[in-house]
C-alpha angles and dihedrals in degrees: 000000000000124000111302114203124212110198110195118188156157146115123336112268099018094121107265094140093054094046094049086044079059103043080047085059087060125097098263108179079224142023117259123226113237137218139177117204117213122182118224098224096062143076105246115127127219103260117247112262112263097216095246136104111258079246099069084064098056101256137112098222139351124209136171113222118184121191146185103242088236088052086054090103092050101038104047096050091042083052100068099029082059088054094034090061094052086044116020096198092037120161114220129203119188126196116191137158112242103292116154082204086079110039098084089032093108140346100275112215088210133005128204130185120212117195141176113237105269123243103196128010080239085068086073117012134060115248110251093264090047094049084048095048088048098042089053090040088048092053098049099040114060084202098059087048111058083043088054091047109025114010090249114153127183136223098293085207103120088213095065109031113094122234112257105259114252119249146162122267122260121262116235088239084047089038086048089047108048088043087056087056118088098242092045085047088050093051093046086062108047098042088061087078128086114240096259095057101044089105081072093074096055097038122121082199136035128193128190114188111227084181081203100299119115115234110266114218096275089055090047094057095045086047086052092051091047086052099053083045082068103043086049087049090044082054095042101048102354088259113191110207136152129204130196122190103200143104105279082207096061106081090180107056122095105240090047092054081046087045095053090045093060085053099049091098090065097043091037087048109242108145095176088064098111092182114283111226139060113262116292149142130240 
């Protein structure tokens, strides 16, 4: 079977430690082996011990793994081979905050987004003058690019980054042209997000966590847009993706059982799942 590696992300404070505490809950045929991923450069603390085995909580095994966002190719992988050699058939669950450093770092068997419920569309997407700026910035700077489509981030150092090439800028007719090609489509899209939600667009799940409020009329809007996001992805590459709006804690709800039943490929083990239905939200 081979090791078969869950990454679960989003922004801090969405709720993906109370989803992975549900999807622990589940029926797994065999325990998962947990880490947390914590950049260095940022301001998360270590977690106090609970007291417990990593065993109560339904793992095989918890570590904390804290990285430098340019080590993220060599740590990640290094991760699970490290786990893989104490369990060949090891199941592996991240969690990590929204960091594009991570998103290429290994090919993830299964990828789910949790988010908070948004409160504006301005919360996840660019206005229209800021998508325009990056999309031009992204086409003449190889750097932006490859952060906009693949998460990709370069050296910061000033010493070593190379200036953006001068060009000219695009016609409407060129501009037109380039955003009706695939690869153009595909950029217009995900430029439209702002940087903390572009694991959206790769993710096999996405949670949004209702935490028990019902969307007022601004989220609902945002939730609508990020709808129609998907349906445009599904046209572009034939992107399979579900999202639940509901609260991960709340065994009991509806959308929460739907939820876990859409996640039952990554905690029955089964890596070559690849998400089942068209786009759309619960």
């Amino acid at each position: 079977m081979g090791v078969a590696v869950t990454f679960v992300s989003g922004p801090r404070r969405s709720g993906k430690s109370a989803l992975i505490r549900t999807v622990l809950d589940q029926p797994w045929p065999r325990p998962p082996h947990y880490v947390r991923l914590i950049s260095s450069a940022g301001d998360k603390e270590r977690p106090k011990p609970l007291g417990k085995v990593p065993q109560e909580c339904g793992m095989a095994s918890a570590t904390w793994v804290e990285y430098a966002p340019a080590e993220a190719f060599d740590v990640v992988p290094a991760t699970v081979a490290r786990l893989q050699r104490r369990d060949r058939n090891a199941t592996v669950l991240i969690e990590a905050d929204a960091d594009p450093a991570l998103r290429c770092a290994y090919p993830y068997d299964y990828r789910i987004f949790v988010m908070s419920m948004p409160q504006s569309v301005g919360e996840v997407f660019r206005s229209t003058e800021a998508a325009a700026h990056e999309l031009h910035k992204a086409l003449d700077d190889t750097v932006s690019f490859a952060a906009e489509i693949f998460g990709l981030l370069a050296d910061e150092s000033e010493a070593d980054r190379e200036v953006p090439e001068e060009r000219p800028r695009l016609t409407l007719t060129e501009m037109r042209g380039f955003l009706y090609s695939p690869l153009g489509d595909e950029l217009a899209t995900r430029i439209q997000l702002l940087p903390p939600y572009h694991g959206l667009v790769e993710s096999d799940v996405v949670v949004v966590n209702a935490n028990g409020t019902p969307p007022g009329r601004a989220s609902e809007e945002c939730m609508q847009r990020i709808e129609r996001l998907f349906e445009r992805l599904s046209r572009i590459g034939g992107r399979r993706a579900e999202v639940f709006l509901c609260d991960p804690r709340n065994y009991n709800n509806k959308m929460c059982k739907r939820m876990l039943k859409a996640l039952e490929p990554m905690y029955k083990r089964g890596p070559s799942h690849r998400a089942v239905s068209s786009p759309h939200f619960h």
